[in-house]
C-alpha positions as a Markdown table, in Angstrom:
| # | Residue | x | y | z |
|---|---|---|---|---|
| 1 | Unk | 0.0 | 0.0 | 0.0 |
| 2 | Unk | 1.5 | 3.3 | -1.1 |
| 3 | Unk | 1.4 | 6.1 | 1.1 |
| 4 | Unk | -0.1 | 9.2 | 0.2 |
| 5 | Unk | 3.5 | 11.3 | -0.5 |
| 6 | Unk | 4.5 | 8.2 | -2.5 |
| 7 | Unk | 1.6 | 8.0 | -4.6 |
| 8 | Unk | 1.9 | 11.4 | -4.9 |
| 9 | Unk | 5.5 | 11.1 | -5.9 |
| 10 | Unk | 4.5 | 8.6 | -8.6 |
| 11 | Unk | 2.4 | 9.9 | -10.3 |
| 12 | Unk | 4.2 | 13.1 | -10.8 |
| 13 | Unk | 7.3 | 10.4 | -12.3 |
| 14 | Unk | 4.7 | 9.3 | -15.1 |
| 15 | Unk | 3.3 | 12.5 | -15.9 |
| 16 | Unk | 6.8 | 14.1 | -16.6 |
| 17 | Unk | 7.5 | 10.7 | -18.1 |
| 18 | Unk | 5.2 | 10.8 | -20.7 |
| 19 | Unk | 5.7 | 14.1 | -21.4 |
| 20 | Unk | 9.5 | 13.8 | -21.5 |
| 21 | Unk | 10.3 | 10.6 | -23.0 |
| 22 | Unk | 13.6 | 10.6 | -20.6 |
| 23 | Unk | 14.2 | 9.4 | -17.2 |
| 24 | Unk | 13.2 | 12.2 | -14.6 |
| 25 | Unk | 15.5 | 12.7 | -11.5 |
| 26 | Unk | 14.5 | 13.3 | -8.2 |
| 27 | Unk | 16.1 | 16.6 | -8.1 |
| 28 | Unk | 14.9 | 18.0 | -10.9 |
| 29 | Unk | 11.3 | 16.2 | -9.8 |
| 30 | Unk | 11.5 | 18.0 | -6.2 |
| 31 | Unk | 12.2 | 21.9 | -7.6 |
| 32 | Unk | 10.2 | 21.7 | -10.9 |
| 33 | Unk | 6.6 | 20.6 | -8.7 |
| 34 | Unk | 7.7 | 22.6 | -6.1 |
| 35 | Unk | 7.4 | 19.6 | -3.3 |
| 36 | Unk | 7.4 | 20.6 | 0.6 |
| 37 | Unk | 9.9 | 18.2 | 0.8 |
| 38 | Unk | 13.9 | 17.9 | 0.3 |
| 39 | Unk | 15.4 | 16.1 | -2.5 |
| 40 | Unk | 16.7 | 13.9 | 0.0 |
| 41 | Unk | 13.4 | 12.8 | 0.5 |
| 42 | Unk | 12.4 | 12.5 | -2.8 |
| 43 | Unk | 15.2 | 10.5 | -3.2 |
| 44 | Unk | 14.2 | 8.3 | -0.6 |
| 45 | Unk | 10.8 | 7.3 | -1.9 |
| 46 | Unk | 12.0 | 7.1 | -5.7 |
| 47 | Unk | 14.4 | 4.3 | -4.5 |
| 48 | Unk | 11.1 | 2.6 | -2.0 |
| 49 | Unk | 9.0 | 2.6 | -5.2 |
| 50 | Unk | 12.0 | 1.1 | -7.3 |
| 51 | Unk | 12.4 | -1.6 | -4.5 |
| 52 | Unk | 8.5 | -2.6 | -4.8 |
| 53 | Unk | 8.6 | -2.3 | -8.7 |
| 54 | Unk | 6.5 | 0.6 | -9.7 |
| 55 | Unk | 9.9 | 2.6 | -11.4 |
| 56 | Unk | 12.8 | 1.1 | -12.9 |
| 57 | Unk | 16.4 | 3.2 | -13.0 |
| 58 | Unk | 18.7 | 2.4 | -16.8 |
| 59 | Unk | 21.8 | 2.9 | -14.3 |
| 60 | Unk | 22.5 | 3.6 | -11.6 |
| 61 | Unk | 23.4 | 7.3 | -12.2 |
| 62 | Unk | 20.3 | 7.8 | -14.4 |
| 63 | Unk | 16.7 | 8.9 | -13.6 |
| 64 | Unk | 13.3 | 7.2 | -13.0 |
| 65 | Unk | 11.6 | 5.3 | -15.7 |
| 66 | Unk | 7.8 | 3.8 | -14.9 |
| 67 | Unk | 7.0 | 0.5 | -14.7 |
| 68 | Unk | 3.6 | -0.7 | -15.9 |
| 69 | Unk | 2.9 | -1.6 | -12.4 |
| 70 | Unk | 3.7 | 2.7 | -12.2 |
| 71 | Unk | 1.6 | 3.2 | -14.9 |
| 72 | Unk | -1.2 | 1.0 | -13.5 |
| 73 | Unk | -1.4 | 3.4 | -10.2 |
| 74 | Unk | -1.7 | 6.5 | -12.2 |
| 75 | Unk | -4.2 | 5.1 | -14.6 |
| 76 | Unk | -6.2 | 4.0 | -11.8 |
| 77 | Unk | -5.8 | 7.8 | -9.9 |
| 78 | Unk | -5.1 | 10.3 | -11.7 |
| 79 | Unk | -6.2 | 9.6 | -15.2 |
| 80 | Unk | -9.3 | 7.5 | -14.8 |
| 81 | Unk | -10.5 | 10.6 | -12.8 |
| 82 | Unk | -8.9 | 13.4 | -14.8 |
| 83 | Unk | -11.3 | 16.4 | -15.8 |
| 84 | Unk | -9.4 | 15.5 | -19.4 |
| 85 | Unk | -12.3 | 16.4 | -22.7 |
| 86 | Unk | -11.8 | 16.6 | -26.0 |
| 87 | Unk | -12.4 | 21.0 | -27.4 |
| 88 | Unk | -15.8 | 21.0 | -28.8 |
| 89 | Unk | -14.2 | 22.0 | -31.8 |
| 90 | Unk | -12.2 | 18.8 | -32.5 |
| 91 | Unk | -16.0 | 16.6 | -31.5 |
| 92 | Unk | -17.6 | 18.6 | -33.8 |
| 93 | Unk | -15.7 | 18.1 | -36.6 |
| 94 | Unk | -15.5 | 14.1 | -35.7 |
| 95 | Unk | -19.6 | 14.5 | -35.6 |
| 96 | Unk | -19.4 | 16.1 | -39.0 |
| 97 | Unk | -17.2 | 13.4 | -40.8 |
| 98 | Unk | -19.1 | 10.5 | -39.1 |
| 99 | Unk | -22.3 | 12.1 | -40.8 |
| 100 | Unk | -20.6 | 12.2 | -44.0 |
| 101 | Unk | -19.7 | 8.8 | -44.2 |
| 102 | Unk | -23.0 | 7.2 | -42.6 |
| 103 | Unk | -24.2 | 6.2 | -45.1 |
| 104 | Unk | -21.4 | 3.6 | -46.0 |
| 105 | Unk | -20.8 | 1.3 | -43.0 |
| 106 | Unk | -17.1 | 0.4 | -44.1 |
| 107 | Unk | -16.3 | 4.4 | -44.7 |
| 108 | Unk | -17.6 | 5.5 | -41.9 |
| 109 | Unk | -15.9 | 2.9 | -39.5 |
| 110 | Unk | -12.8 | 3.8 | -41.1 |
| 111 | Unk | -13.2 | 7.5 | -40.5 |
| 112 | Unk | -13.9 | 6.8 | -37.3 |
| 113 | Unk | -10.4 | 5.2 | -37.1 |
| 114 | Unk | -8.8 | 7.9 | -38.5 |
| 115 | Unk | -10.5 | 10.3 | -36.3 |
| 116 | Unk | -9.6 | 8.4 | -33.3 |
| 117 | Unk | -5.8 | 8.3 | -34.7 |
| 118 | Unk | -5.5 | 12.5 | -34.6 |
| 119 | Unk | -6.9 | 12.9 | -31.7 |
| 120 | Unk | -4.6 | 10.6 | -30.3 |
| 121 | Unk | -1.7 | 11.3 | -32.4 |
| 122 | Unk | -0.9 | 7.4 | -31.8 |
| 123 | Unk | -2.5 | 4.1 | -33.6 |
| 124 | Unk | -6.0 | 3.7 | -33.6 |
| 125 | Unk | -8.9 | 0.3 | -34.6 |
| 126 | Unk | -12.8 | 0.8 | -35.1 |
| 127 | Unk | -15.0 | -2.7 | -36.0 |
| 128 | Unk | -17.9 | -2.4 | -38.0 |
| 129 | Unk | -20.7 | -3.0 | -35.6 |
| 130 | Unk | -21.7 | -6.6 | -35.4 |
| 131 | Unk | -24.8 | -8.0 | -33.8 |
| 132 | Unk | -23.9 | -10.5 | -31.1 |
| 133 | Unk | -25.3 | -13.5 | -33.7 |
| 134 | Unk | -25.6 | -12.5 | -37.4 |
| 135 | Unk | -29.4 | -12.5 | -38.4 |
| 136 | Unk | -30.5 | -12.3 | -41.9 |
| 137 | Unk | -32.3 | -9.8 | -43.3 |
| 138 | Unk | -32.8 | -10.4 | -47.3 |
| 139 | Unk | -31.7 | -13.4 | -49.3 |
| 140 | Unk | -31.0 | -12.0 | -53.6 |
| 141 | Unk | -30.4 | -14.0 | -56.1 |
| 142 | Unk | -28.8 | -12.9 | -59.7 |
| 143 | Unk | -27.9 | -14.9 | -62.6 |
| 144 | Unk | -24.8 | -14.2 | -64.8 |
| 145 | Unk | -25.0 | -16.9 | -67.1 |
| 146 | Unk | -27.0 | -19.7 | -67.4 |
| 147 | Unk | -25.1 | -21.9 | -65.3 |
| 148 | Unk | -23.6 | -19.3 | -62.8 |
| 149 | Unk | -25.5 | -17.1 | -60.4 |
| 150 | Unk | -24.4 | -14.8 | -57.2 |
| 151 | Unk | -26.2 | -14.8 | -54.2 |
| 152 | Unk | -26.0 | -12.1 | -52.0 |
| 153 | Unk | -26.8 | -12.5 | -48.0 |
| 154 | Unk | -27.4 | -8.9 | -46.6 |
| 155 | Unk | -27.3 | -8.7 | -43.0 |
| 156 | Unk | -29.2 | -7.1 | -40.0 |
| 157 | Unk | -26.1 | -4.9 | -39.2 |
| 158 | Unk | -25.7 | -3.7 | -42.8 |
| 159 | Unk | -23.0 | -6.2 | -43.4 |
| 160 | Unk | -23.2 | -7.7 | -46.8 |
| 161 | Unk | -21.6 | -11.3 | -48.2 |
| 162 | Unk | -21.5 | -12.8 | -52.2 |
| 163 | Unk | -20.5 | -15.9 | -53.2 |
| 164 | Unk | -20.9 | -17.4 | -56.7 |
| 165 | Unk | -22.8 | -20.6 | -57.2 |
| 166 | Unk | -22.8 | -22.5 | -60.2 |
| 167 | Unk | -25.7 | -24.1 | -61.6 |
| 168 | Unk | -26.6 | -27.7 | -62.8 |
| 169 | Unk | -29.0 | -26.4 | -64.9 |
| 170 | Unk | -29.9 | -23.2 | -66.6 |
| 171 | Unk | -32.4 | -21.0 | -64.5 |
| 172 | Unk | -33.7 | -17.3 | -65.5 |
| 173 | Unk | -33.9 | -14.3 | -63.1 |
| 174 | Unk | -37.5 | -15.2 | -62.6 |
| 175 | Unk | -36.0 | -18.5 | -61.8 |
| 176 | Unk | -33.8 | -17.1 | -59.2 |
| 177 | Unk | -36.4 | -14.7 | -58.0 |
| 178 | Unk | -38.9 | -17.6 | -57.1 |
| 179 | Unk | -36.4 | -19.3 | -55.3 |
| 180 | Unk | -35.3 | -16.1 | -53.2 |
| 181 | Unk | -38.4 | -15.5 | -52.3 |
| 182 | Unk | -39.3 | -19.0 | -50.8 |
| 183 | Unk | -35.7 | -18.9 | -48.7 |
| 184 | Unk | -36.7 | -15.3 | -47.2 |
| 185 | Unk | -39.8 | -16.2 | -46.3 |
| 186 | Unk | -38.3 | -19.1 | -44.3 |
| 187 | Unk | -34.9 | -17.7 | -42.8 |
| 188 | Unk | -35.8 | -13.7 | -42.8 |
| 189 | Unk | -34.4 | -12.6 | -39.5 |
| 190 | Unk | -32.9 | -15.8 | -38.3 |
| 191 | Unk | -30.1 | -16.7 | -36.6 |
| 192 | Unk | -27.4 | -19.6 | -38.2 |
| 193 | Unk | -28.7 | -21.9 | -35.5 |
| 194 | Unk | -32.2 | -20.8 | -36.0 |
| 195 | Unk | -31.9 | -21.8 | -39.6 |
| 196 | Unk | -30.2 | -25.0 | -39.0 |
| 197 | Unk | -33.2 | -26.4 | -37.1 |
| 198 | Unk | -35.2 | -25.6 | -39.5 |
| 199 | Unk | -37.1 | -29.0 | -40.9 |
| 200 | Unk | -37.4 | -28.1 | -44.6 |
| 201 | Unk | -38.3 | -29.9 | -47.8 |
| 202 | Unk | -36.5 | -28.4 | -50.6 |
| 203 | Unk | -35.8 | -29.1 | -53.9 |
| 204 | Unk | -32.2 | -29.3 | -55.0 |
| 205 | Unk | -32.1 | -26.2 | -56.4 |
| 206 | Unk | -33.5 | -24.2 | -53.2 |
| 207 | Unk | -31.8 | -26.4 | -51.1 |
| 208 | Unk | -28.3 | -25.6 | -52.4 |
| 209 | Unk | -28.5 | -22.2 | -52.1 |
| 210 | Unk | -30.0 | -22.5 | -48.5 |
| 211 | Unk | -27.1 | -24.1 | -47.9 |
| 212 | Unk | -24.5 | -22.3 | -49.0 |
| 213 | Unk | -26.8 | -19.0 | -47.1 |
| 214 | Unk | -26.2 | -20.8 | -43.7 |
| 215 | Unk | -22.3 | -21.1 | -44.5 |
| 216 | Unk | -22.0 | -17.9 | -44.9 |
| 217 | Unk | -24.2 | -17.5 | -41.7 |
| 218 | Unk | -22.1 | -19.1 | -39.6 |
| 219 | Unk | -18.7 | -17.9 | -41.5 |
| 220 | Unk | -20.0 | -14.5 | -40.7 |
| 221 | Unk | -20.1 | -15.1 | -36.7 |
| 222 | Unk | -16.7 | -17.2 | -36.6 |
| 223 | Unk | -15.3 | -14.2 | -38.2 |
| 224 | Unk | -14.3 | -12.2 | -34.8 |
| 225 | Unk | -11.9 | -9.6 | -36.6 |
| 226 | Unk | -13.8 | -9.0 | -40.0 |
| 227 | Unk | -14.4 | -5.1 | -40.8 |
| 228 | Unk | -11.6 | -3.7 | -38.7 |
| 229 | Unk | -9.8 | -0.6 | -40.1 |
| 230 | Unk | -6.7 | 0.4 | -38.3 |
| 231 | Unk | -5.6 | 4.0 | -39.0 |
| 232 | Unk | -2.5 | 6.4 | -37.4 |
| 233 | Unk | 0.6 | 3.6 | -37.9 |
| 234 | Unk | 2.8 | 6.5 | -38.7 |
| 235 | Unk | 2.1 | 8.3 | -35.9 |
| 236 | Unk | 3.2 | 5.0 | -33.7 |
| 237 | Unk | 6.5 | 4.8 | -35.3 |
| 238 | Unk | 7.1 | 8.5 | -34.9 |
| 239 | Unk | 7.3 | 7.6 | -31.2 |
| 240 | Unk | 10.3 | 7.4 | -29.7 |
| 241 | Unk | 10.5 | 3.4 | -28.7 |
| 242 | Unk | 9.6 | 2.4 | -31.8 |
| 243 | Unk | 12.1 | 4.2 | -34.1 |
| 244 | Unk | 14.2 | 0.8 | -34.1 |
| 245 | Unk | 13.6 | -1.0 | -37.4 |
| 246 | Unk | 13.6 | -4.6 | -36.2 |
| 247 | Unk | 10.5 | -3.6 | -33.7 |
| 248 | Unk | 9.2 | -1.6 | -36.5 |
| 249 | Unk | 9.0 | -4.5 | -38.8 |
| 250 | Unk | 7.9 | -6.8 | -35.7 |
| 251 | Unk | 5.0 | -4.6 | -35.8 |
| 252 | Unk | 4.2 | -4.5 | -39.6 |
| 253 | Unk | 4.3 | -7.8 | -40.0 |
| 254 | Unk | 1.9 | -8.2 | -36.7 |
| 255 | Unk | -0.7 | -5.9 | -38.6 |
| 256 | Unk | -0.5 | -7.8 | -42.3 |
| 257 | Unk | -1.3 | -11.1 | -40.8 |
| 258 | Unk | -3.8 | -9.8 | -38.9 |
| 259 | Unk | -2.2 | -10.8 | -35.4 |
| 260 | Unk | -2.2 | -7.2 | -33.6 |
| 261 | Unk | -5.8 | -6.4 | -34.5 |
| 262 | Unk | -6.9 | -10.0 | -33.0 |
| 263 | Unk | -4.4 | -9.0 | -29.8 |
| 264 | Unk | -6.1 | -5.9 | -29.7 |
| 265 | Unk | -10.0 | -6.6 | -29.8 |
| 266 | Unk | -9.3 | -9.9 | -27.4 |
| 267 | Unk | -9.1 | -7.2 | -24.6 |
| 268 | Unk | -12.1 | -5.1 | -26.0 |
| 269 | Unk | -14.7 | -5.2 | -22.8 |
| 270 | Unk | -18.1 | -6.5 | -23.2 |
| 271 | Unk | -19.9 | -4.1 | -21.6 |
| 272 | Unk | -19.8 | 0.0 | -22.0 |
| 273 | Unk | -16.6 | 0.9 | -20.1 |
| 274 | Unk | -13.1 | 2.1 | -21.2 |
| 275 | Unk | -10.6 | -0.7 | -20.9 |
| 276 | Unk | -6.5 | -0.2 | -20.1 |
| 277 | Unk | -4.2 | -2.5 | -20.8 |
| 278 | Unk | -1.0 | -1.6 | -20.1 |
| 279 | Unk | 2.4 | -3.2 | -21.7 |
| 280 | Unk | 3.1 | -6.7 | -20.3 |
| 281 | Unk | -0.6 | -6.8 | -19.1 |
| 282 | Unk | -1.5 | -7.7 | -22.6 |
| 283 | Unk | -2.4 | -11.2 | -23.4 |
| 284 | Unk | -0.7 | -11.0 | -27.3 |
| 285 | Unk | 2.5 | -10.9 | -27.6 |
| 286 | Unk | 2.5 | -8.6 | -30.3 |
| 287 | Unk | 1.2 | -5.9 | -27.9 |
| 288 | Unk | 3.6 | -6.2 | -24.7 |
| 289 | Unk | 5.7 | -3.0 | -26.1 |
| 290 | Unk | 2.4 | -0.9 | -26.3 |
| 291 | Unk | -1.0 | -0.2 | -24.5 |
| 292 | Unk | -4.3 | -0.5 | -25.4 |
| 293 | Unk | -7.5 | 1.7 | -24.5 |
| 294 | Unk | -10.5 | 0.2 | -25.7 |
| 295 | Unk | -14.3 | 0.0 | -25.5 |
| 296 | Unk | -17.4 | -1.1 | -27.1 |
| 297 | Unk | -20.0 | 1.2 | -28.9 |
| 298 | Unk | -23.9 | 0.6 | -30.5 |
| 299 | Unk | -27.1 | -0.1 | -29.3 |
| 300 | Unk | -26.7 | -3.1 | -26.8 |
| 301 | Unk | -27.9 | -6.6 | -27.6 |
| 302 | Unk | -28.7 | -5.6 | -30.8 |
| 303 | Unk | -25.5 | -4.5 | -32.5 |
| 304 | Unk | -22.0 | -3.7 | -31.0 |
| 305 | Unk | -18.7 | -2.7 | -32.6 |
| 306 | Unk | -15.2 | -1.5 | -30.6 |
| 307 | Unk | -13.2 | 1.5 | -31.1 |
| 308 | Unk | -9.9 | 1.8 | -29.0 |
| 309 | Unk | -6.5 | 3.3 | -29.3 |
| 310 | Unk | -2.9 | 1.8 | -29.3 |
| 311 | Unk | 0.3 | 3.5 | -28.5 |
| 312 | Unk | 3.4 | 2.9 | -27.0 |
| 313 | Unk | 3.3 | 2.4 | -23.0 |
| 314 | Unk | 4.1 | 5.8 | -22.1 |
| 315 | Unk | 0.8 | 7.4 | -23.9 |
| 316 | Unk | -1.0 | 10.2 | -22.6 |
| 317 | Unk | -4.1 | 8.3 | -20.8 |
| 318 | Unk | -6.0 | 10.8 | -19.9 |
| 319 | Unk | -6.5 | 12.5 | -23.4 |
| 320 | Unk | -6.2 | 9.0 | -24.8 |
| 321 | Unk | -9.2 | 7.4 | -22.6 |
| 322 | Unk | -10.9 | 11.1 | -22.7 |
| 323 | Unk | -11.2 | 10.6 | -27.0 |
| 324 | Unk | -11.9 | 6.8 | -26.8 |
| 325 | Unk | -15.0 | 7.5 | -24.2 |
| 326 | Unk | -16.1 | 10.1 | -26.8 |
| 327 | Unk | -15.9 | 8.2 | -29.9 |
| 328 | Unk | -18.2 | 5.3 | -28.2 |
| 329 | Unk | -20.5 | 7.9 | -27.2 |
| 330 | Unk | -20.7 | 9.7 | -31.0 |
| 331 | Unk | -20.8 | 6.1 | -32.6 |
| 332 | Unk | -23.4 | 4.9 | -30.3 |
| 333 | Unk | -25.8 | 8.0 | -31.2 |
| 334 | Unk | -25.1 | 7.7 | -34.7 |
| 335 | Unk | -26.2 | 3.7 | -35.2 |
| 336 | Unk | -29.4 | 4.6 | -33.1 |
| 337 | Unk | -30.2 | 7.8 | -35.3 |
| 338 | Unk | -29.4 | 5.6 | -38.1 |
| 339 | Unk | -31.2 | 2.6 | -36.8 |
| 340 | Unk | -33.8 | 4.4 | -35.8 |
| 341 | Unk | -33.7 | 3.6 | -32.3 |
């Protein structure tokens, strides 16, 4: 348990930390926050909250570095309850570029991404919102010659899926439309599971393209990290502890194989509160040099995406957990107004 002085102490180590990039010394920490105590004493507690692992030293002649058990503690009491907003300016403009793109459920997730990313000045991921099980909402069918069709599932969350199907024998568009029609009626806002217990009779031609309507069903629920736009890499590697080229590529090759964005939405919470993960806390590997702030947004139970923001350990949290809080919130009003809601 941290005494007061010592927490104190602390935090004012990660503050000037993330400000400064460098280690702080206790000298310089005393006279520049103006402490009613010596540096001596300082001193003192820096080396009590090195002992306990909350600050690291480089050397022993150098400053204070945090340690995410450090970071943790001011997370938990200074930035979780820092007066930190974003200018009405900056969510004003956000509000206007969502609006733009609304109509587009891929554009306007990846603005929202983008947003995220400047206000951050750090990395930043947005889903696509997702309803907790896919449900169908229209079933089309389209021929494109006579022995090759597309089907096209649309979704209940706007999400759409194709897949060409070839035909044993030539059918027409009113063909196709017939047989549309008849699935609808029978799998119109269903679930995968729903649809499999379905006892149906069809004929072969109905029945394979109910079939290939539930793979795609079920391919759309197994697929955890589908619609995810990550924006702001260039501002990551602008930061100081990633201007080494091995970690940068480490990182690269973590976003093209889709590793980092799974690391990252693993720790998105289920329910409506800003998530921290800090460094070694993380559960990917690909994410122990960095933190994560993360949350969900969209109309609960019905469908939910996550927007969050990843930089190196030593981010600005407050700001960072400040813009995350009021993306959700912006999001969230936008798929109601859209939804109607």
């Amino acid at each position: 348990m941290l005494t007061a002085r010592a927490e104190q102490i602390l935090n004012l180590i990660v503050e000037d930390y993330i400000s400064k990039a460098s280690p702080i010394g206790s000298a310089t920490l005393a006279r520049e926050h103006n402490l009613d105590v010596s540096p001596a004493t300082v001193r003192n507690e820096v080396m009590e909250l090195e002992q306990e692992g909350f600050v690291t030293r480089p050397h022993s002649s150098a400053g204070t570095v945090p340690l995410d058990k450090g970071y943790r503690v001011y997370v938990e009491t200074v930035a979780s309850n820092s007066p930190v907003t974003i200018p009405p300016e900056s969510e004003a403009s956000v509000r206007t570029e969502l609006t733009d793109y609304e109509a587009d459920i891929d554009d306007w997730t990846n603005a929202a991404a983008a947003a995220l990313a400047r206000l951050v000045d750090n990395a930043a991921i947005a889903t696509t919102p997702k309803a907790p099980e896919t449900r169908i909402r229209t079933v089309q069918l389209i021929p494109l010659q006579d022995f090759l069709a597309l089907l096209v599932v649309v979704f209940q969350q706007a999400r759409i899926r194709k897949q060409l199907v070839p035909l044993t024998a030539p059918a027409d568009s009113e063909d196709l439309r017939a047989v549309a029609n008849r699935i609808n009626q029978a799998v119109e806002g269903l679930t995968w599971s729903e649809v499999e217990a379905l006892e149906l009779a069809l004929p072969p031609l109905e029945y394979m393209f109910f079939s290939a309507t539930v793979d795609m069903l079920k391919e759309e629920d197994r697929n955890r990290t589908r619609g995810h736009y990550i924006d702001g890499l260039r501002n990551l590697f602008a930061q100081p502890e990633f201007l080494d080229a091995e970690t940068v590529q480490l990182i690269v090759e973590a976003v093209e194989s889709g590793r980092l964005a799974r690391a990252i939405l693993d720790e998105a919470p289920r329910e409506g509160v800003v998530r921290v993960v800090i460094g070694r806390e993380n559960r990917g590997d690909a994410l122990r040099p960095m933190s994560v702030v993360i949350t969900g947004y969209g109309v609960p139970g019905e469908v939910v995406g996550a927007i969050g923001a990843v930089g190196p350990v030593r981010m600005r949290y407050s700001r960072t957990m400040a813009a995350v809080r009021m993306m959700s919130r912006m999001m969230s009003s936008r798929l109601e107004n859209v939804r109607g809601v």
